[in-house]
C-alpha positions as YAML, in Angstrom:
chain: A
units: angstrom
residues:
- id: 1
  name: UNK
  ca: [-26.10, 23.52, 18.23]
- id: 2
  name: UNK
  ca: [-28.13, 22.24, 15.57]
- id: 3
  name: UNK
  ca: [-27.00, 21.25, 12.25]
- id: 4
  name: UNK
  ca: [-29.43, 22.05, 8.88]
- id: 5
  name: UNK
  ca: [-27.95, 19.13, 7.30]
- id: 6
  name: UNK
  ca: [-30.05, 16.18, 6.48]
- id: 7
  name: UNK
  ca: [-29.01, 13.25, 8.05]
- id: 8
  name: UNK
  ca: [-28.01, 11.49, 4.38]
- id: 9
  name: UNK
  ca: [-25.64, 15.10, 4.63]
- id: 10
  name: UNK
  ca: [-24.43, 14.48, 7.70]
- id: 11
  name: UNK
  ca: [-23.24, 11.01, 7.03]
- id: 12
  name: UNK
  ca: [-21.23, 12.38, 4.06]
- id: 13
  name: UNK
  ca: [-19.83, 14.55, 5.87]
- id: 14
  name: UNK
  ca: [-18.34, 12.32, 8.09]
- id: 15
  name: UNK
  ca: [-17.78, 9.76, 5.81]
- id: 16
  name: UNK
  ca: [-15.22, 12.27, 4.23]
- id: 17
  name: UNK
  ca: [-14.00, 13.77, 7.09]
- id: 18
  name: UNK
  ca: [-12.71, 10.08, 8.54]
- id: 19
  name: UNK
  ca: [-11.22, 9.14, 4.72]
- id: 20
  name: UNK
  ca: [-9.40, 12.86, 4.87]
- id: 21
  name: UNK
  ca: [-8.20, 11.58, 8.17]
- id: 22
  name: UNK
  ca: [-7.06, 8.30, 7.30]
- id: 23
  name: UNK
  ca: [-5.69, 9.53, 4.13]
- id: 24
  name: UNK
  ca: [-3.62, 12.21, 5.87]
- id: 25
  name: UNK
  ca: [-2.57, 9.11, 7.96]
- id: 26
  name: UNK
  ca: [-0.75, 7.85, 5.39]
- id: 27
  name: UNK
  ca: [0.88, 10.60, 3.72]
- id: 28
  name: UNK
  ca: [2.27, 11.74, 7.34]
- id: 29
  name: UNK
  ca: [3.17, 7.81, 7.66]
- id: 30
  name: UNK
  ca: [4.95, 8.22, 4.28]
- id: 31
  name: UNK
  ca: [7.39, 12.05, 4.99]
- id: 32
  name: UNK
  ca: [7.61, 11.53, 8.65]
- id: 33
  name: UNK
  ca: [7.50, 7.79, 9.91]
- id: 34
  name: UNK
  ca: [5.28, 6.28, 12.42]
- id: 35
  name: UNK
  ca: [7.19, 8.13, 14.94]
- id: 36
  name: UNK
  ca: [6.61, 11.79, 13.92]
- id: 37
  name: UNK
  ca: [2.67, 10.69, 12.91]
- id: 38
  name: UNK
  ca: [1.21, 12.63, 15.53]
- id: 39
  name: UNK
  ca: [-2.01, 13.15, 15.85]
- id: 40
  name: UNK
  ca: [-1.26, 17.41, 15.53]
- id: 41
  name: UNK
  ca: [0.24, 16.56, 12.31]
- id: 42
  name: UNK
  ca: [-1.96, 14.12, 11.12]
- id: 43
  name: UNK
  ca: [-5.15, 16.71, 12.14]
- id: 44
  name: UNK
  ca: [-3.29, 19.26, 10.16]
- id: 45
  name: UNK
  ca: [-2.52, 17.28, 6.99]
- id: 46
  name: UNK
  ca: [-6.10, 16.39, 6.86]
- id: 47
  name: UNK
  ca: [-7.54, 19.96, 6.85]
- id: 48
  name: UNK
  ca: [-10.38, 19.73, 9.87]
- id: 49
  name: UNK
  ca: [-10.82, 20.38, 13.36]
- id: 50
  name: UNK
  ca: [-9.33, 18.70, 16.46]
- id: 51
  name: UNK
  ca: [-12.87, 18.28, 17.47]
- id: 52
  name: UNK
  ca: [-13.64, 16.24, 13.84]
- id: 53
  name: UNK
  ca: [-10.87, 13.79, 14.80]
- id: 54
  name: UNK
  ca: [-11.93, 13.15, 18.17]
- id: 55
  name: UNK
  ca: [-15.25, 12.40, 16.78]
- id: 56
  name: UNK
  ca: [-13.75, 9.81, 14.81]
- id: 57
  name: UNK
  ca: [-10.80, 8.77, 16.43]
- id: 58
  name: UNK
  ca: [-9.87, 9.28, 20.08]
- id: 59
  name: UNK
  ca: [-6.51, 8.11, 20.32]
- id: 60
  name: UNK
  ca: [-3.57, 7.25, 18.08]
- id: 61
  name: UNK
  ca: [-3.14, 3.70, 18.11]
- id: 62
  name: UNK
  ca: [-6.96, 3.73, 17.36]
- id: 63
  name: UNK
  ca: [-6.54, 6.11, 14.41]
- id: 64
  name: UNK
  ca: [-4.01, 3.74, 13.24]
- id: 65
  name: UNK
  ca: [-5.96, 0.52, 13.93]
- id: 66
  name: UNK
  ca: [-7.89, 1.86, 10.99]
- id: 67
  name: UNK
  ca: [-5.82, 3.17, 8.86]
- id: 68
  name: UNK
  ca: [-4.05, -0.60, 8.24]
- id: 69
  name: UNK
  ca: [-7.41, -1.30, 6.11]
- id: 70
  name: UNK
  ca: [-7.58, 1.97, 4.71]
- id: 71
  name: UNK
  ca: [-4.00, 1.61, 3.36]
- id: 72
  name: UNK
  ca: [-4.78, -1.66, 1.67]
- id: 73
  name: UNK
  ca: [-7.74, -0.62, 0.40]
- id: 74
  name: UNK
  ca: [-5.71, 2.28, -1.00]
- id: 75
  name: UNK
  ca: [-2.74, 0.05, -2.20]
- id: 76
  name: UNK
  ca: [-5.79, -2.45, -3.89]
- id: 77
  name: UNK
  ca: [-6.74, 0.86, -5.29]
- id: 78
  name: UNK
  ca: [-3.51, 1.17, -6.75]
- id: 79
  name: UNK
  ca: [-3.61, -2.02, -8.03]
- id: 80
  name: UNK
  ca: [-6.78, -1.98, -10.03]
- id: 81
  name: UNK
  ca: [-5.45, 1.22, -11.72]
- id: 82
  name: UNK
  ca: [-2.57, -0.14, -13.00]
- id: 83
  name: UNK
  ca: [-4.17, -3.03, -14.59]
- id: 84
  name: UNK
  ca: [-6.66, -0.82, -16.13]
- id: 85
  name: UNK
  ca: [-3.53, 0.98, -17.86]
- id: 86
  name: UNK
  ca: [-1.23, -2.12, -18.50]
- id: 87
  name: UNK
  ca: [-0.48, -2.54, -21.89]
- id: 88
  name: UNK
  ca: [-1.80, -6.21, -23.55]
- id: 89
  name: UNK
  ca: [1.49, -7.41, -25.53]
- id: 90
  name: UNK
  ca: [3.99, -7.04, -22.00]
- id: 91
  name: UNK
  ca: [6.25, -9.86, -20.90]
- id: 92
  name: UNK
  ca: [5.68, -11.80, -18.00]
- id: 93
  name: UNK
  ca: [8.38, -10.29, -16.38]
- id: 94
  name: UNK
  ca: [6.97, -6.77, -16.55]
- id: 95
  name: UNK
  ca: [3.73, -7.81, -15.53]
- id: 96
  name: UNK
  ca: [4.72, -8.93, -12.44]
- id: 97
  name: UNK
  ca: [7.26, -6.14, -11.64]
- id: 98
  name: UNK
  ca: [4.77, -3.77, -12.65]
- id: 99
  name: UNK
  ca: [1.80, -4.88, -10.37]
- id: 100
  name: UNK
  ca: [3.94, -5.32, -7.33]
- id: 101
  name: UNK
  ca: [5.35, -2.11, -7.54]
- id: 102
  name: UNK
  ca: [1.82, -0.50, -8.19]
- id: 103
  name: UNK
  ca: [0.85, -2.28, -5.07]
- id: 104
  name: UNK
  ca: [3.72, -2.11, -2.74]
- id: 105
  name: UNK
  ca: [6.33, 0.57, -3.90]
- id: 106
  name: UNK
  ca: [6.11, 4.34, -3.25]
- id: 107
  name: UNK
  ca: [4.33, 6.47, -1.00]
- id: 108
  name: UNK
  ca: [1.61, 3.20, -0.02]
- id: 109
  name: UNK
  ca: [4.84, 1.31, 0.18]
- id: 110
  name: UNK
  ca: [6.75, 3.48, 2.33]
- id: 111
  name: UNK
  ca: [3.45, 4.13, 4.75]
- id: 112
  name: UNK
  ca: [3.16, 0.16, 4.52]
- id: 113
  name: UNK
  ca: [6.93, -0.53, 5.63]
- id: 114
  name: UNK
  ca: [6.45, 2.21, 8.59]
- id: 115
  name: UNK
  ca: [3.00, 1.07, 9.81]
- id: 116
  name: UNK
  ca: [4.10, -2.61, 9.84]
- id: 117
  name: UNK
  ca: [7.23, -1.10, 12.15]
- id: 118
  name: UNK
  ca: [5.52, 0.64, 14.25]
- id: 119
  name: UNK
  ca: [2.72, -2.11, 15.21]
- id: 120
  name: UNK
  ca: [5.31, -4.48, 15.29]
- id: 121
  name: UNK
  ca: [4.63, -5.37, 19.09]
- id: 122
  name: UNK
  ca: [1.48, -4.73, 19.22]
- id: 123
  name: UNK
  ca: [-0.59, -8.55, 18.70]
- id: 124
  name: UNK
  ca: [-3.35, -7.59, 17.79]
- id: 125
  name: UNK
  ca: [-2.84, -4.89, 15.21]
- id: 126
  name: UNK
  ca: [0.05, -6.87, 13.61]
- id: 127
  name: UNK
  ca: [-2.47, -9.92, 13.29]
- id: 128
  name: UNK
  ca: [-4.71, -7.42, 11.32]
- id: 129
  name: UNK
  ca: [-1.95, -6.14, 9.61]
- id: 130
  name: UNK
  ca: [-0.93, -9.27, 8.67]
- id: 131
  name: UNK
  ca: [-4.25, -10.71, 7.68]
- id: 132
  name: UNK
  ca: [-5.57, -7.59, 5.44]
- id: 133
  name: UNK
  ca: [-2.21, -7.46, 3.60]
- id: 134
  name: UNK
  ca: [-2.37, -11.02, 3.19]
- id: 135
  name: UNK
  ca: [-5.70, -11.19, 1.68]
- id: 136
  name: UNK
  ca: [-4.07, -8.00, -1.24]
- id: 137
  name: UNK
  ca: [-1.08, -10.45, -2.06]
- id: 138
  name: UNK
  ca: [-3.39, -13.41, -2.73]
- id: 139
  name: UNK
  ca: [-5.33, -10.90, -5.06]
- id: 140
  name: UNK
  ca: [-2.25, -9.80, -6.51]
- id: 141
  name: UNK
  ca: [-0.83, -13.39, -7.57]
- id: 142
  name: UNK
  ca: [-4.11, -14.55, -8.51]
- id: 143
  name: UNK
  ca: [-4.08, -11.41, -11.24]
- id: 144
  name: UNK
  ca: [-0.23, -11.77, -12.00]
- id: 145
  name: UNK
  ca: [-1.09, -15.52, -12.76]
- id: 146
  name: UNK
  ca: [-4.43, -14.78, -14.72]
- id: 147
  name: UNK
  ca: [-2.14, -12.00, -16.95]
- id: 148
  name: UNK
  ca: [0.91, -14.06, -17.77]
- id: 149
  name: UNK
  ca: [-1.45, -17.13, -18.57]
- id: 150
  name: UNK
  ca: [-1.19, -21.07, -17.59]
- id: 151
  name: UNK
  ca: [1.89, -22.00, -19.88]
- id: 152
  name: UNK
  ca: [4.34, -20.92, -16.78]
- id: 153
  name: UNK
  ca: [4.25, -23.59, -14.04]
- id: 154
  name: UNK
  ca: [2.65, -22.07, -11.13]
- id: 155
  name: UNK
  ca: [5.17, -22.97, -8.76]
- id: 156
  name: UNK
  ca: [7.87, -21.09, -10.61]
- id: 157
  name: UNK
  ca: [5.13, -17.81, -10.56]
- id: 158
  name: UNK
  ca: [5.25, -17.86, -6.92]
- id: 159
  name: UNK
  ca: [8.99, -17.96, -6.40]
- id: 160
  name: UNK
  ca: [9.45, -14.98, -8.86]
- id: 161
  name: UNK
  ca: [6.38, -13.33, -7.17]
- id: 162
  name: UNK
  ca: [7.77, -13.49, -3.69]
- id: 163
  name: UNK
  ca: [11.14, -12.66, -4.86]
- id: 164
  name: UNK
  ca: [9.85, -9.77, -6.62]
- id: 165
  name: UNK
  ca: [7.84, -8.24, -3.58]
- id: 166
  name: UNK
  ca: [11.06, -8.84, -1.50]
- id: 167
  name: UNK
  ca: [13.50, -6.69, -3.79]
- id: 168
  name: UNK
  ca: [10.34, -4.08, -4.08]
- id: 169
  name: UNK
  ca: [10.01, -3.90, -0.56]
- id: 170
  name: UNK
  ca: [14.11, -3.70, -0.60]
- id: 171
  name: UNK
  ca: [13.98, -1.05, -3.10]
- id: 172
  name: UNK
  ca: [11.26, 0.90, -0.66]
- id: 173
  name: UNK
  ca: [13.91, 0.77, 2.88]
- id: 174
  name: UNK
  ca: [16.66, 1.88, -0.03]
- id: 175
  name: UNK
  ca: [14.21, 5.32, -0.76]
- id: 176
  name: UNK
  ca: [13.24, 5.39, 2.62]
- id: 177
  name: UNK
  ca: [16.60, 5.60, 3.79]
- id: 178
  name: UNK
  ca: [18.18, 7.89, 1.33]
- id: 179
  name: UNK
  ca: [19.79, 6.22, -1.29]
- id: 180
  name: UNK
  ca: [20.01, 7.21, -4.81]
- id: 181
  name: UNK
  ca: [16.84, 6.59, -7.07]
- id: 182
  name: UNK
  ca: [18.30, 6.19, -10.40]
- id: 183
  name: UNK
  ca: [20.02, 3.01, -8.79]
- id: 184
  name: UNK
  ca: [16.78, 1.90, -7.06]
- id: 185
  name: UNK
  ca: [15.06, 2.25, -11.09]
- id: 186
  name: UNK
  ca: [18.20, 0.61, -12.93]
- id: 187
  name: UNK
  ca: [17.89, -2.48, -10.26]
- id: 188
  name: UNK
  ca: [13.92, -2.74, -11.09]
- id: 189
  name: UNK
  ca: [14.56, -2.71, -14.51]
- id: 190
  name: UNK
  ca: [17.67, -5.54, -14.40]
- id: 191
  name: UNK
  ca: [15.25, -7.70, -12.00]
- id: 192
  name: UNK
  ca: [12.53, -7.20, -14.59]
- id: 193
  name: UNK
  ca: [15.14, -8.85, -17.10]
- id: 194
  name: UNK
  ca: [16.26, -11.74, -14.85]
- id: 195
  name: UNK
  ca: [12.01, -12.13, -13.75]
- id: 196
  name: UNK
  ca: [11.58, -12.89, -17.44]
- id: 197
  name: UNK
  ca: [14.18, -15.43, -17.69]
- id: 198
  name: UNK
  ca: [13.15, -17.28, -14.60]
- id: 199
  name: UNK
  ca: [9.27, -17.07, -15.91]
- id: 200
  name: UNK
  ca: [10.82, -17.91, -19.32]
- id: 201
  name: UNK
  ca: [8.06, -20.67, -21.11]
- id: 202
  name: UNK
  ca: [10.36, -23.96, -22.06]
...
């Protein structure tokens, strides 16, 4: 059968049909885990045809081979938004708790923490994995440090960096497992205290 689309149509078309998919990766990443991401589920989250996917995306692990750049393109998304909304007179320790947690807490965090799982023994996808996500950190520093200015001794911005993406990714297994969010809020906002302290100019 022949489409009357134009071709310029047609690649819009699929352009959006493969982000729906990749997006619906996520979200079923996010509720059910990289085990209960099926491909039936992920199909149906997205809204199209079983015939759209396999146009795009024949198997599973090749569906999810993609979706490790979509989701840091989405988390860099993320990212960008919040600093377009961050307010100019904000502590240093805010800043940073607030860009890491744009980037790497809720649903992209929880997809993040369950894709990284779920690859975990496959090479070559955990290489990726590993090298996109890398890439987003060094973006993320570089803005932290360009926001809280020179005065603070770059060495001391990367320990409270990486110990603030550690207790964020801590806070994300806490969700993901069940525990109570007013406790996972109360311990961002006491490490936002102790982040400003340690960032503290002398």
């Amino acid at each position: 059968m022949v489409s009357d689309l134009p071709p310029n149509k047609h690649q819009e078309k699929s352009l959006r049909t493969r982000a729906l998919l990749l997006d619906a990766a996520i979200d079923s990443l996010a509720e059910v885990g990289y085990g209960g991401a099926s491909i039936a589920d992920i199909t149906a989250r997205a809204g199209v045809t079983r015939g759209a996917q396999l146009h795009h995306f024949h198997t599973r692990q090749e569906l999810f081979a993609q979706t490790i750049g979509h989701l840091t393109e989405r988390q860099r998304q993320a990212l960008h938004r919040r600093l377009r909304t961050l307010a100019e007179d904000l502590t240093a320790g805010t800043i940073l708790v607030e860009l890491v947690t744009a980037t790497f807490a809720g649903k992209l965090g929880r997809a993040c923490v369950e894709l990284y799982v779920g690859i975990a023994n496959d090479r070559e996808l955990r290489r990726e994995m590993l090298r996109v996500q890398h890439d987003l950190t060094v973006e993320l520093l570089d803005r932290c440090a360009e926001l809280i200015g020179p005065d603070i001794p770059r060495a001391r911005l990367d320990s409270a960096f990486w110990l603030t993406i550690n207790l964020v990714r801590g806070a994300t297994l806490d969700e993901m497992v069940g525990r109570d969010r007013a406790r996972r809020k109360q311990v961002l906002a006491d490490w936002t205290v102790l982040a400003e302290l340690a960032l503290r100019r002398e």
